[in-house]
C-alpha positions in Angstrom: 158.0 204.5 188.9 157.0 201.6 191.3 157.8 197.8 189.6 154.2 195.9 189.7 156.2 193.9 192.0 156.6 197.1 194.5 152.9 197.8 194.0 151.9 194.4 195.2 154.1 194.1 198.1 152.7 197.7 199.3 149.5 196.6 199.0 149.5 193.3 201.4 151.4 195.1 203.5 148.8 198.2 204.0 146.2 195.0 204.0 148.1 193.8 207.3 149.2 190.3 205.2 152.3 188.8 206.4 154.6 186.1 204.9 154.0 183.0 206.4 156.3 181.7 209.4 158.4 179.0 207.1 159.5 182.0 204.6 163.0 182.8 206.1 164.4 186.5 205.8 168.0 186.5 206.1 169.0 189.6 208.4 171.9 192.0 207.7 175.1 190.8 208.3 176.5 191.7 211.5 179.7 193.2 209.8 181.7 193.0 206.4 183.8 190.2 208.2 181.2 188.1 208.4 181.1 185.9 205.5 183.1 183.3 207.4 180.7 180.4 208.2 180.0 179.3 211.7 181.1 175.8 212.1 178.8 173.6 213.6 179.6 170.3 215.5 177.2 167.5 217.4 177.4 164.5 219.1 175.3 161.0 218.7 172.4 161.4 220.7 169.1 160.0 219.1 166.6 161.4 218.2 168.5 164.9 218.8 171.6 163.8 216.6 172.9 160.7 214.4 174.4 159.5 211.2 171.6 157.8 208.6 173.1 156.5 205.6 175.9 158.5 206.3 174.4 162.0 206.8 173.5 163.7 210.3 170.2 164.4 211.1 167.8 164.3 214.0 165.5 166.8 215.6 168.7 169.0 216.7 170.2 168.9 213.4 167.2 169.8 211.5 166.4 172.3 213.8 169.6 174.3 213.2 169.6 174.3 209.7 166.5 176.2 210.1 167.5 178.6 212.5 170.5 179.0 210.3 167.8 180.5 207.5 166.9 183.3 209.6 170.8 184.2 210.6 173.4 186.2 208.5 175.8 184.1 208.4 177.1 180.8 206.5 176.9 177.8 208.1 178.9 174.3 207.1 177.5 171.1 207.6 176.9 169.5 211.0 180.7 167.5 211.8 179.8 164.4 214.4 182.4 164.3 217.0 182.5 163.1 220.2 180.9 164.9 223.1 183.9 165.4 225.4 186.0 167.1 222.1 182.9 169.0 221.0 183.0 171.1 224.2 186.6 171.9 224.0 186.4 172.9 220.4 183.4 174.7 221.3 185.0 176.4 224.1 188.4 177.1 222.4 187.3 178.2 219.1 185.3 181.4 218.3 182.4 181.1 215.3 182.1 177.1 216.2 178.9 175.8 217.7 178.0 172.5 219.7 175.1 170.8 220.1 173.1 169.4 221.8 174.5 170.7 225.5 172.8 170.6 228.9 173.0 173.7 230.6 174.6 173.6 233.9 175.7 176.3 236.2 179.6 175.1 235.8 179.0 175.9 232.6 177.9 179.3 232.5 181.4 180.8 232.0 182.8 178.7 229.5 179.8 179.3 226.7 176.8 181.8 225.3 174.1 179.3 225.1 171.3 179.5 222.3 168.0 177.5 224.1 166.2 175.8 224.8 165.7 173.5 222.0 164.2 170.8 223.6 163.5 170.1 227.3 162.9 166.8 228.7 162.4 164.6 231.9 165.5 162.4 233.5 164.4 159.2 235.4 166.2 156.6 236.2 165.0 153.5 234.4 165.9 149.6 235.7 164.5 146.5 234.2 161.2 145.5 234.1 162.1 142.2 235.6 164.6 143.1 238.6 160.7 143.3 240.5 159.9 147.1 241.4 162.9 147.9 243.7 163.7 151.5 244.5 162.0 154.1 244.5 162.8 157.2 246.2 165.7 159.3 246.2 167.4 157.1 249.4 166.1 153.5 248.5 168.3 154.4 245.0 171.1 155.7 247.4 171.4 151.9 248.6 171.3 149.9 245.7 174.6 148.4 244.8 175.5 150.2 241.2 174.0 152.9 239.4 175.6 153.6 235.9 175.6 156.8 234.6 178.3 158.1 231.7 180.7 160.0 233.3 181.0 163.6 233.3 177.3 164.3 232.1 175.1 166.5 233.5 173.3 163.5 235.0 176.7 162.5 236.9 177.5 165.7 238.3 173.7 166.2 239.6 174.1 162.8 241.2 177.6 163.6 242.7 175.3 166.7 244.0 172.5 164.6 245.7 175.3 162.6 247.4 175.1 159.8 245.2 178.1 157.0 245.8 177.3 154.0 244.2 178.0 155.3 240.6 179.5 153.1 237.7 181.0 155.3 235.2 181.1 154.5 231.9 181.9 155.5 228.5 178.8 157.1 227.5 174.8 156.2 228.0 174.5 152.9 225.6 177.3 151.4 227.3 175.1 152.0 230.5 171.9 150.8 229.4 174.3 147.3 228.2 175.2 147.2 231.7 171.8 147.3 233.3 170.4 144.9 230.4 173.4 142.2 231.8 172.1 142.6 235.1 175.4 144.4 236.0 173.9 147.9 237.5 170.7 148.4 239.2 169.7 151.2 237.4 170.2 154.2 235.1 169.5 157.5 234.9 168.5 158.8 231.4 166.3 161.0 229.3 162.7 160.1 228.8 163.3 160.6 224.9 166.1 159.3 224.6 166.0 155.9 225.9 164.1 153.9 223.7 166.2 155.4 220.9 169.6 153.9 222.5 167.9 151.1 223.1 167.7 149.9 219.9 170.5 151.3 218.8 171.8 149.0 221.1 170.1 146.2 219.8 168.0 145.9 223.0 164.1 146.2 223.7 162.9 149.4 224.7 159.8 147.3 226.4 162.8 145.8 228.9 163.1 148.7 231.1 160.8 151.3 233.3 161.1 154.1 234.7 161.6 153.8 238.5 160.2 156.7 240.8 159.3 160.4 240.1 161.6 162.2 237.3 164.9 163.4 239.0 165.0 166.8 237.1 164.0 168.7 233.8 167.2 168.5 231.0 167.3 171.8 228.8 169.4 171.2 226.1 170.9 173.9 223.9 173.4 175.1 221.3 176.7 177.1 222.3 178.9 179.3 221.9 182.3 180.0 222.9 182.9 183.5 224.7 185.3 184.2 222.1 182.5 184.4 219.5 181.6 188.0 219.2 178.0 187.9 221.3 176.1 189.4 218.6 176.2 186.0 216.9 174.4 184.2 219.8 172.1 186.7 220.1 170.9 186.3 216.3 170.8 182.4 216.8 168.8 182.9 219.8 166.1 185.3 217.9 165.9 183.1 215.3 165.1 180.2 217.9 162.6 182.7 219.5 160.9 182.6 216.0 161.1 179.0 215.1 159.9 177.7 218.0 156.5 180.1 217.4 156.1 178.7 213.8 154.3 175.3 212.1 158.4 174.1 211.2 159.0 173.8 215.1 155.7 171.3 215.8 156.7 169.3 212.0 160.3 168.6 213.5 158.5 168.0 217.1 156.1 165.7 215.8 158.2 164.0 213.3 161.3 163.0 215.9 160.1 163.3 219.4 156.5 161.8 218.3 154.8 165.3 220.2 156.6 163.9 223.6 156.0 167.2 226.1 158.0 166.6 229.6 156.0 166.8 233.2 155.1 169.7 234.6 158.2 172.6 235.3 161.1 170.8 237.8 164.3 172.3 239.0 167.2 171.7 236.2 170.7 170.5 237.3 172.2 172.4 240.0 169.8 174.2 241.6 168.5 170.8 243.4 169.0 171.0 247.5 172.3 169.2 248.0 
């Protein structure tokens, strides 16, 4: 005989009532060998990812650990680590996930990528007070040093524009130090991110402006490395698919990235005219 429990849930359903978007339904596992968790590794990048009183949140961490309620499999806790050693243990090890990653064409090989969590412009930014300088594509071409942290996706899509003035460094906040000293010209970054390294850095988001028209649109994602069995990818992504469609997605949104929305739809890396 049907539990009273049973009876009800027939009922809403035969009404057309639905559990609400929040309520997450684990799927079946994907097989009995499954009960392994999936790893999962970032990278400092506020407001995405970074340590607060010693615990890793952000919009991208957040934002896993509920796509993670709608998978079949364990998760552990987000590990920081830096972003170079992230990719290779992404790349090298199956059931271990990175993030957050730009996706470039280079790329494509090495990973299954789970995105887009978040898109977002790139301009490059110079300070307020070095008096309006360059603005287009070739005026930025001649200024004497651009810094940008090497092997990023906004490096290689200036090596791609031709681009030879570049200062390499370390990683973004030891760029925007450089153009605060009066050291580089200017520097290309994220539209979201800035301000956040900024003080971080101890600097003045006020201090710098955007120079010019936004060089591309950065889609950043979660991977995978080819050695994870696709099926797990797949789940993530369906799980993003359903997020991103529910009241959690605009909380996190709104509550990191202050509703930001980029401009309107622009090439991503690599697929720019050389």
């Amino acid at each position: 005989m049907p539990t009273p429990l049973r009876r009800r849930s027939a009922l809403l359903t035969a009404l057309g009532v639905v559990a609400a978007p929040a309520v997450a339904i684990r799927p079946a596992p994907l097989s009995e060998a499954t009960a392994r968790p999936i790893r999962l590794l970032t990278h400092s990048l506020a407001p995405f990812c970074y340590e607060q009183g010693g615990r890793v949140t952000g919009f991208a961490v957040d934002l896993v650990r509920e796509l993670a309620l709608h998978t079949s499999r364990p998760i552990e806790a987000p590990t920081m680590v830096p972003f170079a050693r992230g990719l290779v243990e992404a790349e090298q090890h199956a059931d271990t996930a990175f993030f957050v990653v730009a996706r470039r064409p280079e790329r494509e090989a090495q990973f299954h990528f789970v995105g887009p969590l978040f898109e977002s412009d790139v301009l490059f930014f110079a300070r307020k007070d070095s008096g309006g300088g360059a603005r287009t594509l070739d005026e930025l071409r001649g200024l004497k040093a651009i810094a940008v942290a090497r092997g990023n996706a906004d490096h290689a899509f200036l090596i791609r524009l031709g681009f030879r003035n570049l200062q390499l460094t370390t990683d973004q906040t030891q760029a925007l130090k450089m153009l605060a000293s009066g050291r580089v010209d200017a520097a290309p970054m994220s539209a979201v991110v800035m301000p956040e390294l900024a003080t971080q850095a101890g600097l003045n988001p006020a201090d710098f402006a955007a120079v010019g028209e936004p060089l591309y649109q950065s889609s950043l994602h979660l991977v995978f490395s080819r050695q994870t069995d696709p099926r797990v990818p797949a789940e993530w992504q369906r799980a993003l698919d359903i997020v991103k469609s529910s009241p959690v997605y605009q909380r996190l949104h709104l509550t990191y990235l202050k509703g930001y929305r980029p401009s309107a739809s622009r090439p991503q890396p690599g697929r720019q005219p050389t």
